[in-house]
Each structure stands twice: as C-alpha cells, then as structure tokens.
N, C-alpha and C positions, 0 to 999 in steps of 0.2 A: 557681854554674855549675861545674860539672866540666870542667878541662884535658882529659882521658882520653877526655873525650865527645868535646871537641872534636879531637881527635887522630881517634879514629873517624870521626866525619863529614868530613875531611879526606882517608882514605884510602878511603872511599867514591866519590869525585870525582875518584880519580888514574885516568889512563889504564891498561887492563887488561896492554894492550901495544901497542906498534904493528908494523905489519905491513909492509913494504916490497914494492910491485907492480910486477912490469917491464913495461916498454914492449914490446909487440907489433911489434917494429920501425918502423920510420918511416912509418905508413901514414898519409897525410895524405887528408884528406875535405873537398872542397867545400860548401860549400853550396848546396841547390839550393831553386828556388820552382816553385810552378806556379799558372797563372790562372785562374778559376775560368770556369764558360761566363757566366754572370751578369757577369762584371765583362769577359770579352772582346766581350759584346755590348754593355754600356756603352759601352766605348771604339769600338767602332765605330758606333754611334749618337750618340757624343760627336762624333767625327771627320766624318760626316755632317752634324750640326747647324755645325759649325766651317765645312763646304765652303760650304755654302748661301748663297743670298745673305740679307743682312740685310734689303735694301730691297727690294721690286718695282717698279722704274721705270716699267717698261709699265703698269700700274693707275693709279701715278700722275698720268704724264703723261695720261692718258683726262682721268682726272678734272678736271683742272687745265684742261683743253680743256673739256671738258663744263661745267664751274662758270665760266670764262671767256665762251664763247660762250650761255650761258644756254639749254642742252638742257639743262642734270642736273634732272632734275624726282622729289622722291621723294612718292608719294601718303601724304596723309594717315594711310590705311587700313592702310599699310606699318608707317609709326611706331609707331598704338597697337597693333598684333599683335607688333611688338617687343617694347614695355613690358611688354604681358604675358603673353610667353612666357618673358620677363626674370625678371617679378616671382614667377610660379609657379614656374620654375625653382631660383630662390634660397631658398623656403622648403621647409621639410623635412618 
C-alpha cells in the first residue's frame, strides 16, 4: 500500500470550507396544524355516538312486560324468514 495514496484519499474527505450563515434576526415561527374535513367529521360523529344512549330502556321495559305477561308471541313464519334472510345474506 502506498502512504501518498493514503494522504490523497484523506484530503478528498476534508471539508472544502465552511461557510458561516447569519441569522435573519429573531423571527420566531409557530407551529401550526389544520384538520382535515374527514377527521372533523369523525370527531363529530365520534362525539354523537359518545352522546347517545347506550341502552334503550323504553324497548326494554315493553319487552320485559310483554315476556312477563305472556303477549310477546313471535310467529314461526317470522323466525324461518330470519334465518334466511340471515343465511343468504352472509354468503357471498
């Protein structure tokens, strides 16, 4: 190996010069955001679902009356138009 080489590839790698930048005076910059329409109608969709009630009492309590008192009657013909309106539903 040649010293001379390595003296050259040494001075290939030195900085050419540095340059000193001044500062534009003191101008200080905020940061700023902005929200997209998508994510403000999230949040207010979010906030809606948040208001709502979890439960519906009034349905409940029918039912509870109903399944109590022995009116809730659901017909047969009900169930299997469920199942498969269910079961075609779910395949693809």
């Amino acid at each position: 190996m040649r010293v001379d080489a390595l003296n050259h590839v040494s001075q290939i790698y030195q900085p050419a010069g540095t340059k000193k930048v001044s500062k534009a005076g003191n101008v200080k910059k905020q940061d700023a955001y902005e929200i997209s329409q998508s994510a403000k109608d999230y949040q207010t969709a979010k906030k809606a679902v948040a208001e709502a009630e979890d439960v519906r009492e009034d349905k409940i309590a029918y039912y509870k009356d109903a399944l109590a008192s022995g009116t809730y009657n659901v017909s047969s013909q009900e169930i299997a138009e469920k199942i498969v309106s269910k079961y075609f539903d779910f395949q693809i």
